[in-house]
C-alpha positions as CSV (number, residue, x, y, z in Angstrom):
1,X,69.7,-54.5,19.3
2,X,68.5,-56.0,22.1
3,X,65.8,-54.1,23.9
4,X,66.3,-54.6,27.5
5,X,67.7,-52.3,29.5
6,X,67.3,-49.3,26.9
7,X,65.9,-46.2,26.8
8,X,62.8,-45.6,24.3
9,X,61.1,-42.6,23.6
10,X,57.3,-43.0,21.7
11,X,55.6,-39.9,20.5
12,X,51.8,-40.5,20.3
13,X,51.7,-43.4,22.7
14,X,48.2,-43.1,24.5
15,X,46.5,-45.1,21.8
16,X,46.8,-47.2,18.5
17,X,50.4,-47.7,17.0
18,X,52.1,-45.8,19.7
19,X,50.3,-47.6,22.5
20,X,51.4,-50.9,21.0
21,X,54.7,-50.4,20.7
22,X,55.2,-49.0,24.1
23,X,53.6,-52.3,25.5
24,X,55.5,-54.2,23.0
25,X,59.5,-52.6,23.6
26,X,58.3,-53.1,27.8
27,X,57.4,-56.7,27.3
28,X,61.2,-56.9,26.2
29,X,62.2,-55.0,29.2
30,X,62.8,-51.5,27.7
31,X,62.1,-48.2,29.8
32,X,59.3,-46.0,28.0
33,X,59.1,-42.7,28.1
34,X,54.6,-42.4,26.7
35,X,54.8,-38.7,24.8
36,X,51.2,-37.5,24.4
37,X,49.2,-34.6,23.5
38,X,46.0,-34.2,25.3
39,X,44.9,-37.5,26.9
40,X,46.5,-38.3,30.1
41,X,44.3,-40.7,31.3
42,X,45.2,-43.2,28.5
43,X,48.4,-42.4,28.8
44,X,48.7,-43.1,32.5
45,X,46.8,-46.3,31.2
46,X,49.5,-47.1,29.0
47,X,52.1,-46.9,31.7
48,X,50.5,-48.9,34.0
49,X,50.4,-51.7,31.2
50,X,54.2,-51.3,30.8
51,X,55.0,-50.9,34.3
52,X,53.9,-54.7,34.4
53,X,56.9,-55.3,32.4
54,X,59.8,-53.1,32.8
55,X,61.2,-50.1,35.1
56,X,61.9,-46.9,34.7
57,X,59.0,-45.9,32.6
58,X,57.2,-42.5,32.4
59,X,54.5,-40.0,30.8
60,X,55.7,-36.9,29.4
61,X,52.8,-34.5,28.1
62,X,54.3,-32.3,25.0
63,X,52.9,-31.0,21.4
64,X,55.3,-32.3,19.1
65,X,54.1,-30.0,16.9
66,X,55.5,-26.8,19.2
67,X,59.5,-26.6,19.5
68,X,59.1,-25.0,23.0
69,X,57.2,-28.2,24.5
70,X,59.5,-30.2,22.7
71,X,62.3,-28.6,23.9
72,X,61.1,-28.7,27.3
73,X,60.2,-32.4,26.8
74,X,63.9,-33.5,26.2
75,X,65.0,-31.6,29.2
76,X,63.0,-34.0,31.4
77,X,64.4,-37.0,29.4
78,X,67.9,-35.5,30.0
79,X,67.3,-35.1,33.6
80,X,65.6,-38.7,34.2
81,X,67.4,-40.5,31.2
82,X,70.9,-38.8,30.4
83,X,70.5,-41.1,27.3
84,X,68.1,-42.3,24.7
85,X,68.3,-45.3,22.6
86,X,65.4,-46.0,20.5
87,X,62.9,-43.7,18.7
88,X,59.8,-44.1,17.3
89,X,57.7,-41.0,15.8
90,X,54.3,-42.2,15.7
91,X,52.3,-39.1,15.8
92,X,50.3,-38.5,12.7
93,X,47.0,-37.3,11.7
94,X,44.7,-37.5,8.6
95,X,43.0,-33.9,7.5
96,X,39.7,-34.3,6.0
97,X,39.6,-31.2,4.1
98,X,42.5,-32.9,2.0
99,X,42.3,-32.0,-1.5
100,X,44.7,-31.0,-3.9
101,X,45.1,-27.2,-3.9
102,X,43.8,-26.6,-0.1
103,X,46.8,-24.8,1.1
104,X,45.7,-25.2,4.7
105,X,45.7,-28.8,4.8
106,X,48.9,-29.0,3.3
107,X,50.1,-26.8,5.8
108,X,48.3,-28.9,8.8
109,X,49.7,-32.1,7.5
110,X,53.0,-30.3,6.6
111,X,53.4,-29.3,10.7
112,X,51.8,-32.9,11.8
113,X,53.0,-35.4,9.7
114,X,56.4,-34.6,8.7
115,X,58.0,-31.5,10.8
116,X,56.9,-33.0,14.1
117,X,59.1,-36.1,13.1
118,X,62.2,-33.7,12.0
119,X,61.6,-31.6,15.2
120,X,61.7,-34.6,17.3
121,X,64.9,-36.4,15.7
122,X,66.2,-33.2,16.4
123,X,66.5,-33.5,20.3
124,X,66.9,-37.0,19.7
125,X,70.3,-36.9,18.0
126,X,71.5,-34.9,21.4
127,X,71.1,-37.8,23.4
128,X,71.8,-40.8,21.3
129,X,75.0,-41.9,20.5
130,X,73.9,-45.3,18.8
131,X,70.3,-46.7,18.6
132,X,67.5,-47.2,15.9
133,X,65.1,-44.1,14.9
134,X,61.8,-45.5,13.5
135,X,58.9,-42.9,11.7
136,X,55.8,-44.3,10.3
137,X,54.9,-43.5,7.5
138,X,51.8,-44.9,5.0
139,X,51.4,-47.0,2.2
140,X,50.0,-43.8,0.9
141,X,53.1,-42.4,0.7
142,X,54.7,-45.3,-1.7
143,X,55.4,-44.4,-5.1
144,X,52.0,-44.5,-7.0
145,X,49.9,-45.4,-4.0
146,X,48.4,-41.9,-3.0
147,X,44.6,-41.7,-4.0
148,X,42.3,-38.7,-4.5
149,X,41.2,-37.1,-1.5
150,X,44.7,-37.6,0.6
151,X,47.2,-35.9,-1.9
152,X,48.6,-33.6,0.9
153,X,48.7,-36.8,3.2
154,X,50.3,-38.9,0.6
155,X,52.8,-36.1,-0.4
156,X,53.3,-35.6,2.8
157,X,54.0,-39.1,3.8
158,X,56.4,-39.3,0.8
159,X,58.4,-36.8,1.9
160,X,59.1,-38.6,4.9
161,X,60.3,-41.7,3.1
162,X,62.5,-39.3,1.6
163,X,63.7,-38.0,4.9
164,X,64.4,-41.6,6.6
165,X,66.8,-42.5,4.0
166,X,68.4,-39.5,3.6
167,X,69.2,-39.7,7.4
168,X,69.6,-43.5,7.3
169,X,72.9,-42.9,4.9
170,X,73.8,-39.4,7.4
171,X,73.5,-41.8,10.6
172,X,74.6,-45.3,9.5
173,X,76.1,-47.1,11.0
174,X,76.1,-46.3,14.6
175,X,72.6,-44.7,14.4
176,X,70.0,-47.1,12.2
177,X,66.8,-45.2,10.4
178,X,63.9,-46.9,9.3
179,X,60.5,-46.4,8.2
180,X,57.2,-48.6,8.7
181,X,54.4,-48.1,6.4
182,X,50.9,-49.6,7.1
183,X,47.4,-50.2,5.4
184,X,44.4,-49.8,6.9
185,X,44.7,-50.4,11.0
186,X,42.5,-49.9,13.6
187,X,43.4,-47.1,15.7
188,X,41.0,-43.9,16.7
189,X,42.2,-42.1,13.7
190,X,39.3,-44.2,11.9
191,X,36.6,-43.3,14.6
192,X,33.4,-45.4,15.6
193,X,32.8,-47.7,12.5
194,X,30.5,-50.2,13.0
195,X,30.8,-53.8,11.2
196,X,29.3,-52.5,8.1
197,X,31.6,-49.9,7.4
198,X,34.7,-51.4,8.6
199,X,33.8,-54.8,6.6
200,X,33.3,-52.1,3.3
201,X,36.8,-50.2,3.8
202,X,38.6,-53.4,5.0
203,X,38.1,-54.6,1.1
204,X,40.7,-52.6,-0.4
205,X,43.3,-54.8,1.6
206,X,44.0,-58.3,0.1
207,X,43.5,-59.3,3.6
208,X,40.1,-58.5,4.0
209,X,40.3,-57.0,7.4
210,X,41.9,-53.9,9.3
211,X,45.0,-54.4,10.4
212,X,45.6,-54.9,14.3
213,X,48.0,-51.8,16.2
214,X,49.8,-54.7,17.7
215,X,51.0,-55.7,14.1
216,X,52.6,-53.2,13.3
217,X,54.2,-53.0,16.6
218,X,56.0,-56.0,16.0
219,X,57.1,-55.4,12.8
220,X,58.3,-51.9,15.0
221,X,59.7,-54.4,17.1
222,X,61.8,-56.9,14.4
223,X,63.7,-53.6,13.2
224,X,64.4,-52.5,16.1
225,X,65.9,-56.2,16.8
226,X,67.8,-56.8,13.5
227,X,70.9,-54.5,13.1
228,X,70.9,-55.5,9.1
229,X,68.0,-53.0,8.5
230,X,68.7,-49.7,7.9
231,X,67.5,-47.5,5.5
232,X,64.2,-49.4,4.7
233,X,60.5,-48.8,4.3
234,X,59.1,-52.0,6.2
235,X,55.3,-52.0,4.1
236,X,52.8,-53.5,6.4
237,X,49.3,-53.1,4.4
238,X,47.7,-56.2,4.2
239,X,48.1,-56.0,0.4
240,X,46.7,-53.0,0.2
241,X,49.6,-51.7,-2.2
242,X,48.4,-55.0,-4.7
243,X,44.9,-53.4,-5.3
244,X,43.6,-50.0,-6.4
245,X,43.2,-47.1,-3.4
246,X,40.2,-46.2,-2.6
């Protein structure tokens, strides 16, 4: 697929991974549509980045989490849009009272990390006739790779690599579902780290470093570009996956 001229929706796209990519599919002359939550002012920063590169872009507050914002969201992308071509569910959150029988976080991450994506692919079948749908996922939720303290996020995680290729073979071939799993990048998720701290948890990657938003944005970007791909979980974790979790 080639990205110019076509519609794509990002969910989460005021910062890290989502704000990459939107910058990213613009550069190729794509019209965005920036979903966010709460923060409008980096959203409206993130259009003005892409409106340097493409037309036809535009914010859309909505809670991917609730089906009535949702809803109301994919009304406005009717409306503006009549179509959509490319998807990429970005939102995701960690819950730091993970653990392995704290119902409430599996609950949290259940409604965040994986619902929100099937909510969202929901609408988006409505309006796309052909096009690429891409979740992220983790290297967490890899076979094995979960570690103690994320169970519900790993589990979680996995279940959403279940999902893509279960809709990759429902969709195929007009429609092409993908996953992209990172490692350890450097979006707000992780907070203010200083050198010390980021140097420490930037050891469990082979690479020795966090990985950049804009990375995985490209590697966003070659599925979206190579019509071969479908089905896949594209692992971009520095070598993460090579060494024990941490």
């Amino acid at each position: 697929m080639d990205p110019k001229g076509k519609v794509a929706l990002i969910t989460g796209a005021s910062s890290g991974i989502g704000k990459a990519t939107a910058i990213s599919l613009a550069k190729e002359g794509a019209s965005i549509i920036i979903n966010y939550k709460s923060s409008e002012k980096e959203a409206k920063e993130v259009l003005a980045e892409c409106n340097k590169y493409s037309k036809q872009n535009n914010t859309i507050k909505a809670d991917i989490t609730n089906e009535s914002e949702v809803s109301e969201m994919f009304k406005k992308i009717t409306k503006d849009y009549k179509h959509l071509d490319i998807l990429v569910n970005n939102v995701g959150i960690f819950d730091e009272s993970d653990s392995l029988t704290n119902i409430a976080a599996f609950e949290n991450l259940w409604k965040n990390n994986f619902l929100s994506h099937v909510r969202v692919i929901k609408y988006s079948l409505n309006l796309m006739k052909t096009g690429k749908i891409i979740n992220l996922s983790s290297i967490h939720g890899r076979l094995g790779h979960g570690r103690p303290g994320s169970t519900a996020y790993s589990a979680l995680k996995a279940a959403l690599d279940h999902y893509t290729k279960n809709l990759a073979k429902e969709l195929a071939p007009k429609i092409l579902v993908n996953a992209v799993a990172p490692g350890k990048t450097m979006t707000p998720m992780w907070g203010n780290l200083n050198k010390e701290e980021e140097q420490e948890l930037a050891k469990t990657q082979l690479i020795n470093r966090f990985i950049l938003p804009e990375e995985i944005a490209d590697g966003i970007l070659f599925i979206i570009k190579n019509d071969a791909i479908c089905g896949e979980i594209l692992t971009i974790d520095g070598g993460m996956g090579l060494k024990t979790l941490n």
